[in-house]
C-alpha positions in Angstrom: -19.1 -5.9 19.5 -16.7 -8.5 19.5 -12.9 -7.7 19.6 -11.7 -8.1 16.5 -7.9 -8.7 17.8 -9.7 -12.2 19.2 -10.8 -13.3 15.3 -7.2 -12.7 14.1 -6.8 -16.3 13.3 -9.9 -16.8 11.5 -9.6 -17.4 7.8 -9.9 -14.2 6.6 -6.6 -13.1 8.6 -4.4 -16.3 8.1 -2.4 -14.7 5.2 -0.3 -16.8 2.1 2.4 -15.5 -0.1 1.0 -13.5 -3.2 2.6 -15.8 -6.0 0.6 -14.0 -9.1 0.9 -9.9 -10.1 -0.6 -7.7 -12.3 1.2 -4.8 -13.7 -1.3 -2.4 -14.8 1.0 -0.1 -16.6 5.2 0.0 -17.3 5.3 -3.7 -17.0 9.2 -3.3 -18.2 9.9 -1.2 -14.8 8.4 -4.2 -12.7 10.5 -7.5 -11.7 8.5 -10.7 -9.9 10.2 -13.3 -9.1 7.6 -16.2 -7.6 10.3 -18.3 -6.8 12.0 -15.5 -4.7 8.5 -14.2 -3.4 10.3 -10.5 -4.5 8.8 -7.4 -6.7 10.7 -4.6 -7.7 9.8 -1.5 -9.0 11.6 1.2 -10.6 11.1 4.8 -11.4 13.6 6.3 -14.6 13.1 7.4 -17.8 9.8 5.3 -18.4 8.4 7.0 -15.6 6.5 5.3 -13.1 5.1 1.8 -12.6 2.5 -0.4 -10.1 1.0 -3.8 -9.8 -1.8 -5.2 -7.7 -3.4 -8.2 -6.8 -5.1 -10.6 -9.6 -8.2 -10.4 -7.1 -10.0 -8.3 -4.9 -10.2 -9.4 -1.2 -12.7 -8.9 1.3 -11.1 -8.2 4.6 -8.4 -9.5 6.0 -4.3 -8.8 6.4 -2.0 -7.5 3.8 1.4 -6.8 3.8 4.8 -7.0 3.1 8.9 -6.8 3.6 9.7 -3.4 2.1 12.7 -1.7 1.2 12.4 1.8 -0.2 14.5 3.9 -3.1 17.7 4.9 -1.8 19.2 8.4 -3.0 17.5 12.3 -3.4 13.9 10.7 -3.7 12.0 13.9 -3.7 9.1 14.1 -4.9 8.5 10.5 -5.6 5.5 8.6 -3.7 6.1 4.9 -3.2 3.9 2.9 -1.6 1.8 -0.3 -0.8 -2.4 0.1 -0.4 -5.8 -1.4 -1.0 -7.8 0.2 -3.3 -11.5 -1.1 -4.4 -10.5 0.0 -8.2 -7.9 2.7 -9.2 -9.3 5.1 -11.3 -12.8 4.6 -10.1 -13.6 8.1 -8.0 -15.7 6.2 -5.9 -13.2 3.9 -4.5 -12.8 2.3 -1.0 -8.7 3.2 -0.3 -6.3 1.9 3.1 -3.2 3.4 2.5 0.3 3.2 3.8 2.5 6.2 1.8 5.8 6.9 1.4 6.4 10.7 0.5 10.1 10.9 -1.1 11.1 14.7 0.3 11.7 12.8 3.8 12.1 8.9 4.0 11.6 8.6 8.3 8.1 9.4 7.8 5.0 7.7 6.1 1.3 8.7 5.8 -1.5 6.4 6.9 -4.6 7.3 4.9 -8.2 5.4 4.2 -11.1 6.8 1.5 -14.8 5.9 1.7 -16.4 6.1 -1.6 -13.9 8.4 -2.8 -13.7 10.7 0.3 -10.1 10.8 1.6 -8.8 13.2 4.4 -7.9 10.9 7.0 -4.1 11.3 6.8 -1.8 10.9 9.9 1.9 11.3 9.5 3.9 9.0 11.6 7.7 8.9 12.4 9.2 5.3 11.5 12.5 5.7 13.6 14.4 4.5 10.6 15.3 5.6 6.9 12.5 3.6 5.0 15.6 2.9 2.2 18.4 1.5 4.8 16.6 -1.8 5.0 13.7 -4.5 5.1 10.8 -2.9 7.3 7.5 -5.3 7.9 4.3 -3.1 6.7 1.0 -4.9 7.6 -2.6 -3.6 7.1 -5.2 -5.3 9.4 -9.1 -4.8 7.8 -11.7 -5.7 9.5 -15.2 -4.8 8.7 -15.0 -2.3 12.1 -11.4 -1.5 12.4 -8.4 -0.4 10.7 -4.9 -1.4 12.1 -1.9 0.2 10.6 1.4 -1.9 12.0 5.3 -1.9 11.2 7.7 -4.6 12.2 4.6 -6.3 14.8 4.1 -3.0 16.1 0.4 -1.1 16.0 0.9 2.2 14.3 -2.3 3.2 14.1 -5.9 1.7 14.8 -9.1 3.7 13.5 -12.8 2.2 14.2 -16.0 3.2 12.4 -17.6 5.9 13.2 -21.8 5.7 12.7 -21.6 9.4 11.5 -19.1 8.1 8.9 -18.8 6.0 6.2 -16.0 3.2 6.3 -14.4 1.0 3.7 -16.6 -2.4 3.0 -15.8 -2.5 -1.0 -13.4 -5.6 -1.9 -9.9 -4.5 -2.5 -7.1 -5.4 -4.8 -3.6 -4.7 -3.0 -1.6 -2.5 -4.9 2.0 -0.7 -5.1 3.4 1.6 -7.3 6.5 4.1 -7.3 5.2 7.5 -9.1 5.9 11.4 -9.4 3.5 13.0 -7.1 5.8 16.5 -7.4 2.6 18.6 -9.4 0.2 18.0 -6.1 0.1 20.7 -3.7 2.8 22.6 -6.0 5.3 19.9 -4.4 4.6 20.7 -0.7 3.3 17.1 -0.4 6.0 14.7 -1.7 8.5 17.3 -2.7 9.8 19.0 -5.7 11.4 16.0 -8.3 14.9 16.2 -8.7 15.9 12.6 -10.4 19.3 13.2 -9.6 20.0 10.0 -8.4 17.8 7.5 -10.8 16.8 5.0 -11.2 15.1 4.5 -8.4 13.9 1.0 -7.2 11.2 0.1 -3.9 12.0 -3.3 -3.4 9.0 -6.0 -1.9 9.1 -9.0 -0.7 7.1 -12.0 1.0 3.3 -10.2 0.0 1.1 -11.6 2.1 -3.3 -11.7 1.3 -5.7 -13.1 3.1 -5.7 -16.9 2.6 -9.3 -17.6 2.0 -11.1 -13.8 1.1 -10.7 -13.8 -2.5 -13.7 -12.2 -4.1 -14.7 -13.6 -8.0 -16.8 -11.0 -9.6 -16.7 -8.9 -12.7 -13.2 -6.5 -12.9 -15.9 -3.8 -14.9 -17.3 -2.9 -12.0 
């Protein structure tokens, strides 16, 4: 096969700025400025909040300038991910995770029709909340690459005893309480101490020419 790191030019991995959101639940918690190419999400009161994509992609590069909550984040997950439909336990899922109880880490995940446990914790070297960080998922129909500011995080390949993701994906982000998983070991215990709490996005990038019409029922 091919290296895939060759094709990274081809259409599916030239990228544009996402100019149009949907916010599938809080839309009062979410800001998108087009002009600006910025989102902003915030967790308070309302609770949590996430928008996606107005399309599903197939293949091809995602990502984005992110700056996460500052403060006691505990137990909060923010984050930015492909998913083939939220709510659908079936899904296809590339994840990049923040987990609020300790902001210089992030978890890389990816599901297969539903089937998760793939996580790898990664050191970022930084506090995730001190400043813009690049965050870039590369999907290929082979190949998974995971990178942060230009630099490869982590690169997974299919496996022929395994499934891999191949359902077209919305990009999504939220910020939500994730404290009642794992009885908190995961993300932490909430405290809320210092809310409201705000994951900041700018210049999304899709794939440029990927963009998969077909019925959102599905």
């Amino acid at each position: 096969m091919a290296d895939p790191a060759l094709h990274s030019q081809t259409p599916r991995h030239q990228t544009r700025i996402l100019k149009e959101i949907a916010v599938d639940y809080c839309p009062d918690a979410c800001t998108h400025c087009a002009e600006s190419d910025s989102i902003a999400v915030t967790f308070d009161h309302r609770g949590g909040v996430r928008w996606r994509s107005t399309t599903r992609f197939h293949y091809g590069t995602f990502g984005a300038e992110i700056q996460c909550p500052k403060g006691n984040t505990s137990g909060l997950n923010f984050n930015i991910y492909l998913s083939s439909l939220e709510g659908n336990k079936s899904q296809d899922e590339i994840d990049f995770e923040f987990l609020g109880k300790d902001k210089t880490i992030v978890q890389t995940n990816y599901y297969t029709t539903g089937t998760g446990n793939r996580e790898e914790i990664h050191d970022l070297g930084f506090d995730c909340s001190d400043g813009f960080h690049e965050y870039v998922i590369k999907w290929y129909p082979h190949m998974i690459e995971w990178l942060i500011d230009g630099t490869l995080l982590r690169k997974d390949t299919e496996k022929h005893s395994e499934g891999f993701p191949e359902k077209p994906m919305f990009l999504y982000a939220s910020v939500w309480d994730a404290s009642y998983i794992d009885e908190g070991r995961w993300t932490g215990p909430f405290v809320g101490c210092d809310a409201p709490y705000v994951c900041h996005y700018k210049d999304v990038v899709v794939p440029s020419e990927a963009a998969v019409v077909e019925d959102f029922s599905c």
